[in-house]
C-alpha positions in Angstrom: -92.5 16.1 -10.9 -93.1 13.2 -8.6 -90.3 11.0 -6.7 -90.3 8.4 -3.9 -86.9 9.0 -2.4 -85.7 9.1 1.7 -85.9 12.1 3.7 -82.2 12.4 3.0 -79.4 10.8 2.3 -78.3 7.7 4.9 -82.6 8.1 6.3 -84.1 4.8 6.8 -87.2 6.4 5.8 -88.7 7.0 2.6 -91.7 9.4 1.2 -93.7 10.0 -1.6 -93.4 13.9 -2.7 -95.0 15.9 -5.7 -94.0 19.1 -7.0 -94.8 21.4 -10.0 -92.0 23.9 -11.0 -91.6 26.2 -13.2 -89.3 24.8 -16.7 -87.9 27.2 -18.9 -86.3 27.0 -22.3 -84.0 29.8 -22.8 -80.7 30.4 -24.9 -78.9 33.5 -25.0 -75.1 34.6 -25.7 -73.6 33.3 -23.0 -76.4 32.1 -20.4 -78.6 28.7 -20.8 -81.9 26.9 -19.9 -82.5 23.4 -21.9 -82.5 20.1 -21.5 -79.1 20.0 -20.3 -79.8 22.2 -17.0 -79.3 25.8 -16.6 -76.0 26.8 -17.3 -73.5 29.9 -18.0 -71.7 28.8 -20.6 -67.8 31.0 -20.2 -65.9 29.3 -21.7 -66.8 26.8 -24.6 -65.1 25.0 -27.2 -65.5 21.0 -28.8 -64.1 18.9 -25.9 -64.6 21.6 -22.7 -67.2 23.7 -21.5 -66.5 25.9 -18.0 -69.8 27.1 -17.2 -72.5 26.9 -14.7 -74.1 24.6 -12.5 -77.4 23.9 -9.7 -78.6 21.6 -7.7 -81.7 21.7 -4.9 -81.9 19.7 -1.8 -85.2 19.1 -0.4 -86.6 20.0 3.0 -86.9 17.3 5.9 -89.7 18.0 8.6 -87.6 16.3 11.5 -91.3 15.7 13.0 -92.1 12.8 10.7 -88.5 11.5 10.9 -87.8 9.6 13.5 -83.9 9.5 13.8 -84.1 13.5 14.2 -87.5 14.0 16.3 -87.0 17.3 18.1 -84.0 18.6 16.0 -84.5 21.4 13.8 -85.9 21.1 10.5 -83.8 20.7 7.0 -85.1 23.9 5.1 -84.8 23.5 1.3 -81.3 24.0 -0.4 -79.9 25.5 -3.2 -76.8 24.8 -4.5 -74.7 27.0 -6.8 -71.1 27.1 -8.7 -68.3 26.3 -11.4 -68.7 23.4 -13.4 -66.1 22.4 -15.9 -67.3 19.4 -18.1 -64.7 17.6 -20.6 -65.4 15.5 -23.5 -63.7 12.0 -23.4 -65.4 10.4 -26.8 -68.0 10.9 -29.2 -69.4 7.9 -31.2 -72.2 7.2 -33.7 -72.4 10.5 -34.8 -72.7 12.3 -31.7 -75.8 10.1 -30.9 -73.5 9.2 -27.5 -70.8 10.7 -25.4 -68.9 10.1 -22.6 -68.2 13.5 -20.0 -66.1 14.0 -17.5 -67.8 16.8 -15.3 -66.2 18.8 -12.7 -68.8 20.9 -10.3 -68.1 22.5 -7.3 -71.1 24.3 -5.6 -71.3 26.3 -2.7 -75.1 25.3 -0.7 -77.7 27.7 0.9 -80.8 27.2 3.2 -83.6 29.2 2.1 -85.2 29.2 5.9 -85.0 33.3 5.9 -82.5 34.0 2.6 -80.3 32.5 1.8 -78.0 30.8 4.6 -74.4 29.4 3.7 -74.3 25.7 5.0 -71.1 24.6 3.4 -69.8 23.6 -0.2 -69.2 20.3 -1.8 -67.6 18.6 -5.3 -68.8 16.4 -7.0 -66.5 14.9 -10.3 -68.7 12.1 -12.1 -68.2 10.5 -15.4 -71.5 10.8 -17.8 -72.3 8.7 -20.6 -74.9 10.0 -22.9 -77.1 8.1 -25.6 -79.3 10.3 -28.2 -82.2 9.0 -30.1 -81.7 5.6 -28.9 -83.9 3.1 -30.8 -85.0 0.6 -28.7 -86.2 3.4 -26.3 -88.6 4.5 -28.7 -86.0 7.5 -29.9 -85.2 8.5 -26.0 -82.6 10.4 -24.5 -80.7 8.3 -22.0 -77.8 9.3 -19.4 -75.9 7.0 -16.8 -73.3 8.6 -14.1 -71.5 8.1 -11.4 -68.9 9.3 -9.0 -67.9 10.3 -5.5 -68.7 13.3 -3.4 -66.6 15.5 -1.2 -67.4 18.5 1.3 -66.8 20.7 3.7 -67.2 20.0 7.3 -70.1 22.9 7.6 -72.5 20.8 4.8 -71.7 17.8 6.4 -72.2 18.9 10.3 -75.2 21.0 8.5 -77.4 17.8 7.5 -75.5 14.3 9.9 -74.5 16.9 12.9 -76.0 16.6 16.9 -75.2 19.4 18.9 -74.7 18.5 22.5 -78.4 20.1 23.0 -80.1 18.0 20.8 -78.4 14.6 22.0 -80.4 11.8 23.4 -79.7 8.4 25.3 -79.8 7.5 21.8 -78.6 10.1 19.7 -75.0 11.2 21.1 -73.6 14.7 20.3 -72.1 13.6 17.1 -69.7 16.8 14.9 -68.3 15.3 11.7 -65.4 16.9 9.4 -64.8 17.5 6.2 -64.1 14.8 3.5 -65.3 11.7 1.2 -69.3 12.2 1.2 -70.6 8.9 -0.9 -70.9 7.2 -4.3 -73.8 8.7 -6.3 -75.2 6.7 -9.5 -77.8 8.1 -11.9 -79.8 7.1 -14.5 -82.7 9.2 -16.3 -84.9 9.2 -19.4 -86.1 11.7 -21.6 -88.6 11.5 -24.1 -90.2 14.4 -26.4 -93.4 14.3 -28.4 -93.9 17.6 -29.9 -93.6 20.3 -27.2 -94.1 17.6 -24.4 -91.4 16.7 -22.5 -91.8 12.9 -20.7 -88.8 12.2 -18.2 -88.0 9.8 -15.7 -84.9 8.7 -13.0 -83.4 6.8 -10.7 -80.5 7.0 -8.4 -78.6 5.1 -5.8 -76.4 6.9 -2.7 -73.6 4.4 -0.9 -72.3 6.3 1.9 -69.8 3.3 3.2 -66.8 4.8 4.3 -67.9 8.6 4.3 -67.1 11.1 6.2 -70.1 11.3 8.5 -70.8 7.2 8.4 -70.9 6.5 12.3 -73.6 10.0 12.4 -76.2 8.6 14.5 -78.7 10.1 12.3 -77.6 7.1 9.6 -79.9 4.6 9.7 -78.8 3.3 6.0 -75.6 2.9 4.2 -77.4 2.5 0.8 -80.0 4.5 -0.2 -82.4 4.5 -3.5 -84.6 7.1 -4.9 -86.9 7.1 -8.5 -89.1 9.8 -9.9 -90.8 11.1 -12.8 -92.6 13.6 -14.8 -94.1 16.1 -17.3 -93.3 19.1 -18.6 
């Protein structure tokens, strides 16, 4: 996987990164790894699914980042929880659908463990298009929605604590509440047991939470990756 993307969300700063991960196709009873994620499926029937769902947060070396020089580093984060995902429509088959999903996940730092940093929710809408033709048979998604959390996730990535304030970086200790507008866009293709992918994302954070943070340097932020599995 590769993605240009800044060093987090609200950085005026932006970086090149590369990974390669592990990608695992797996479908048991009740537990699932495929192109829709890894999930737990509970609870499952035509227009709702109650199951499973991740996310990762990656890692900020506060060196290279100017707006938090001398503040501890952003270790990698995992987050984990409930989903519940509803089905608005199907059309065309069920070539494309439109979701309403429902995730609440709880976020550790894996500095030494795994260290709880707070929890967030994040209700989008996601429109899905299967086999679309003038994609050369692609799989494509949009979404979009806000993002809430709790004051510990939020004081965890945009706090200052008094010892780490400068002439310009006051103390700064934000609460919990409204956390952004995501939107998303990605692009699968397969060609025989390769998997092609690609996305794109924008962050607004006008009006959030944390917005006067003086570790904000942007209210907009954009990110776009790709890769090969």
């Amino acid at each position: 996987v590769g993605i240009y993307a800044p060093d987090y969300r609200g950085a005026d700063e932006m970086r090149g990164r590369g990974f390669v991960l592990p990608y695992v196709v797996y479908r048991g009873d009740w537990l699932r790894a495929d192109r829709d994620g890894l999930r737990a499926e509970f609870l499952k029937n035509d227009d709702i699914q109650f199951n499973f769902s991740a996310g990762l947060g990656l890692p900020v070396d506060s060196d290279r980042n100017e707006a938090r020089r001398g503040m501890p580093e952003i270790d990698w984060v995992v987050e984990l929880g409930p989903a519940m995902n509803i089905n608005l429509s199907r059309w065309n088959g069920g070539r494309g659908e439109l979701d309403l999903r429902l995730p609440v996940r709880a976020a550790f730092a894996l500095d030494s463990g795994l260290d709880y940093v707070g929890a967030l929710f994040a209700p989008n809408l996601r429109a899905t298009f299967r086999d679309v033709r003038w994609a050369g048979g692609a799989q494509l998604r949009v979404s979009t929605g806000p993002l809430f959390a709790t004051g510990d996730y939020h004081r965890f990535y945009y706090g200052v604590e008094p010892q780490f304030a400068t002439s310009t970086r006051p103390a700064y200790r934000p609460e919990a509440g409204y956390s952004g507008w995501d939107v998303a866009g990605s692009a699968v293709k397969f060609f025989g047991n390769w998997r092609l992918f690609a996305f794109a994302g924008a962050d607004l954070l006008y009006g959030a939470e944390f917005e006067d943070s003086p570790l904000i340097r942007k209210r907009a932020n954009w990110s776009a990756g790709g890769g090969v599995a």
